[in-house]
N, C-alpha and C positions, 0 to 999 in steps of 0.2 A: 478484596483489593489488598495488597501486600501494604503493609509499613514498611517507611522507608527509616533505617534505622537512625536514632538521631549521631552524629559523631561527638564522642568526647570532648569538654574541652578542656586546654592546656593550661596548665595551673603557669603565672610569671617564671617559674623557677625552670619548667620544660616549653617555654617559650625561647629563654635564653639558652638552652640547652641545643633545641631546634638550629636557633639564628647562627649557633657558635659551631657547628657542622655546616650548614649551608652556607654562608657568607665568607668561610676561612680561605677559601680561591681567591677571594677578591680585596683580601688585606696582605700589605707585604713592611715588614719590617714595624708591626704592630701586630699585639692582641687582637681580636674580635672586637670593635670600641661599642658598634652599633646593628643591627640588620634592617631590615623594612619599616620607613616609618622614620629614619632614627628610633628606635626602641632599643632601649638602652642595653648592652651585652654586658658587658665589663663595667666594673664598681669606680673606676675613675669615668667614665663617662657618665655617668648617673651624679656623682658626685664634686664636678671639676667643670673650668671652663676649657670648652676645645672649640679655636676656630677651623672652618674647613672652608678649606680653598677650590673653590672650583675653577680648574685652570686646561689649556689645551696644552698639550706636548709639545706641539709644534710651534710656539709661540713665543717671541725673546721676553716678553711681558714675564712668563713660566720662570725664566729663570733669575729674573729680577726680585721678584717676591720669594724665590727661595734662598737666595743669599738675602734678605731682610730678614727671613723665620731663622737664620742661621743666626743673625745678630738678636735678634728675640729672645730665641733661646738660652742665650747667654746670658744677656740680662738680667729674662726673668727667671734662670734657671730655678732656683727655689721654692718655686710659688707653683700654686694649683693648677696649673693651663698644658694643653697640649695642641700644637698646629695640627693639623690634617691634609696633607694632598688629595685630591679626588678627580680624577681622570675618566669620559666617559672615553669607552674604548671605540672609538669611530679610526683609530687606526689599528692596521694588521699587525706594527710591530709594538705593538703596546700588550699585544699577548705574549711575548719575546721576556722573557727577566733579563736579560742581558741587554737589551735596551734600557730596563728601569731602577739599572746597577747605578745610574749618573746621581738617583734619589736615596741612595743608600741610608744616609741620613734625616730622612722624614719619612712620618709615617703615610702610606699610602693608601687609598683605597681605589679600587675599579669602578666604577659604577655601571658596570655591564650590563643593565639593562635601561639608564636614563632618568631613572625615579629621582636621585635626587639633583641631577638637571633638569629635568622635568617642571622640579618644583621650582628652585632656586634658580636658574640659570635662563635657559628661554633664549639662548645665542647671544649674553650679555658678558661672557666671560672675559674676563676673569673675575669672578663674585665672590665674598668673602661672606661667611655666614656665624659669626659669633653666638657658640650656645651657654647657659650656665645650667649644669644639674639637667642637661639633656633636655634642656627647654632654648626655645629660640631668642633671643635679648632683639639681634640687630639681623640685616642682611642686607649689602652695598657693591653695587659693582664698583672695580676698580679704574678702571677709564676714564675716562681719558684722561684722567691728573694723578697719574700711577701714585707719585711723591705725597700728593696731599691726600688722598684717600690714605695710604698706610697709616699716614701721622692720624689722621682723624680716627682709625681703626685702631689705633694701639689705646688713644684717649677712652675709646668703647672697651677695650681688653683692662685698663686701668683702673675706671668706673666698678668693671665687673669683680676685679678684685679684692678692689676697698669695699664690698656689697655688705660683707659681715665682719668689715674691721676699718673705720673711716680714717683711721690714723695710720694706717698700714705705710712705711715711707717707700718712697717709688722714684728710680730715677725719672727727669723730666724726659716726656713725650717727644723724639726728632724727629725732622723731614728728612725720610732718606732717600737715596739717590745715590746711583753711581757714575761719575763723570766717563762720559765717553759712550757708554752703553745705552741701548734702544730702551727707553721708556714706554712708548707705543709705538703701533705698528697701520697700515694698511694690509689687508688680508686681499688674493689673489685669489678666485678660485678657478677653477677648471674650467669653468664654462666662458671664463673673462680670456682664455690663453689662445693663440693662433698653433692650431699644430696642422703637422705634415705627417703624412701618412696614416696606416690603418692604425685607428686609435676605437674601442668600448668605453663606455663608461655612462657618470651622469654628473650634477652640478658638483657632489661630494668629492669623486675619485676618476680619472681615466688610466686605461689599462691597452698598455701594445706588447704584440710580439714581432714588430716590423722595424726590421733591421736600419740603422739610418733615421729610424722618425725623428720629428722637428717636434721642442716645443721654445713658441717664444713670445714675449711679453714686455709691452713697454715700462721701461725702468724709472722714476725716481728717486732717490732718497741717496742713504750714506752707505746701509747695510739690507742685503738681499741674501733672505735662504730660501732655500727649494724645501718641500716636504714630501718625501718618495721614500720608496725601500726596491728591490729586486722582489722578485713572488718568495712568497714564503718558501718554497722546495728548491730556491735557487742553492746549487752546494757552489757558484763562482762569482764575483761579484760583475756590477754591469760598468762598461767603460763608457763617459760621457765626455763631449769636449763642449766647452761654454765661450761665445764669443760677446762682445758688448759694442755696438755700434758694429757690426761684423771685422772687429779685431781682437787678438788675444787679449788676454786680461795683463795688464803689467803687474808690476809688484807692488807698487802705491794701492791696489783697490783688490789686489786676489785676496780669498777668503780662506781659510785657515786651511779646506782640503785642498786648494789648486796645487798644482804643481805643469811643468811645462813638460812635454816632450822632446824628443831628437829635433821636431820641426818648427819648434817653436809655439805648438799648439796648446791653449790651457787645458787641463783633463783633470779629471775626478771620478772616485769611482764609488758608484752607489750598493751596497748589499743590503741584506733582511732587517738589521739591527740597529744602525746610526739612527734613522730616522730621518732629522731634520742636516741640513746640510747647508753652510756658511756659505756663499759664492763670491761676494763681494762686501770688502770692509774700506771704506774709507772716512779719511777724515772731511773731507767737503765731499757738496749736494752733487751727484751725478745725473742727469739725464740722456736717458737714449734704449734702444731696445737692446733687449739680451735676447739670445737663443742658443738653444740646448738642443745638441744633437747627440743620440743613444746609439753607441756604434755597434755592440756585441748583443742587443736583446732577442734575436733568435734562437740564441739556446738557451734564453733566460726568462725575459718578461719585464716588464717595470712600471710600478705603478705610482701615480703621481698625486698629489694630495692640493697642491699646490704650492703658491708662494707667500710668504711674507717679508713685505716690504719697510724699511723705516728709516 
């Protein structure tokens, strides 16, 4: 009977050696901090405290928490900590770096396979998971009191850094928040929406190449985006027109892409890279249906992710 030969094993020093090859596709505007496991890559991660944010792309929450890590940054510029973005790739244009040009400023990781949503997350994002010395202290979802959880999380980032120095001085802990801006959201998904025409898909994503398709979805709130892109091989982008109660959108409530045509129609146009797409901004509560009709998707495609509502 043959032996089976035993495989070597990898001493710490060609573990991180390994992790710092394999994982470098999936960090962007960072070192290698971490690979499987969290197992520590890099000597500030082993050494420092770094929160990671697990957050969806498509989510105005996303963007709330990274102008807070902006003012964080500042702050605690000096000190041992580093934020982390962590994105699990469940959209097409999140493979795109020209989508995740908007993150220039934080460090990023992919989590292309789920592991550490997996662990962390569970459909609770946006989750914040505060480590020190690449060990785990805290981990809190941030919902539904975006405001109070940050403060409470900064107080945790606080704690961790007076850990070997109690008199360390520290500006005080705020509640942040930004006036006017989506705090939280209602999530829409595909299988909640009425459409028209030949539409593929499943709960996650739906996919047409039928010229004219309808999709439409009853509205509340202040602020309504779409989360779509055209197919990845699209080289044109796709023409949509959005009506709200089935009339154009006026100027009080259009979203940053509308714009009108010759007929008075609102339009927008979706390609491979924006992602997420603003439709409706207003100052007071709107209710009534919206509907999105894709005028040019036959030589295109368009695939839709869904909505978020706030």
């Amino acid at each position: 009977m043959a032996i089976k030969k035993r495989e070597k094993e990898l001493t710490a020093d060609q573990i991180k050696e390994k992790f710092q090859k394999d994982y470098r596709p999936f960090w962007l505007n960072s070192e290698v901090l971490f690979g499987a496991n969290l197992y520590p890559v890099a000597e500030s991660f082993a050494k420092e405290i770094t929160i990671i944010f697990l957050l969806d792309a498509g989510d105005f929450t996303t963007e709330r928490i990274c102008e807070a890590m902006q003012l964080w940054s500042s702050k605690y510029a000096k000190l041992p900590w580093s934020p982390v973005i962590a994105f699990q790739q469940k959209y097409a244009f999140l493979k795109n770096t020209k989508f995740l040009d908007r993150y220039r400023n934080h460090k990023i990781f992919i989590d292309v396979f789920g592991d550490l949503f997996d662990r962390f997350g569970s459909g609770k994002e946006p989750v914040a998971v505060l480590l020190k010395n690449g060990q785990m202290v805290s981990s809190m979802p941030l919902l539904p009191d975006l405001s109070g959880s940050l403060l409470k999380l900064e107080g945790e980032l606080q704690k961790a850094l007076r850990f070997d120095d109690a008199g360390l001085p520290l500006q005080i802990a705020e509640k942040w928040s930004k006036k006017g801006a989506p705090m939280q959201q209602t999530m829409v998904l595909p299988s909640s929406v009425t459409t028209v025409g030949e539409w593929t898909g499943n709960d996650a994503m739906l996919f047409t190449e039928n010229n004219n398709s309808v999709i439409s979805v009853p509205f509340k709130g202040k602020h309504l985006r779409m989360v779509a892109m055209a197919h990845p091989n699209s080289l044109e982008p796709i023409k949509a027109s959005i009506t709200f109660n089935d009339k154009s959108l006026y100027n009080g409530i259009q979203g940053s892409l509308i714009h009108d045509d010759n007929s008075g129609n609102s339009i927008f146009e979706i390609n491979k890279i924006i992602g997420n797409y603003d439709l409706i901004h207003s100052d007071h509560e709107l209710t009534g249906i919206v509907k999105i009709t894709f005028l040019n998707v036959y030589d295109i495609g368009v695939i839709f992710y869904g909505f978020k509502a706030a």
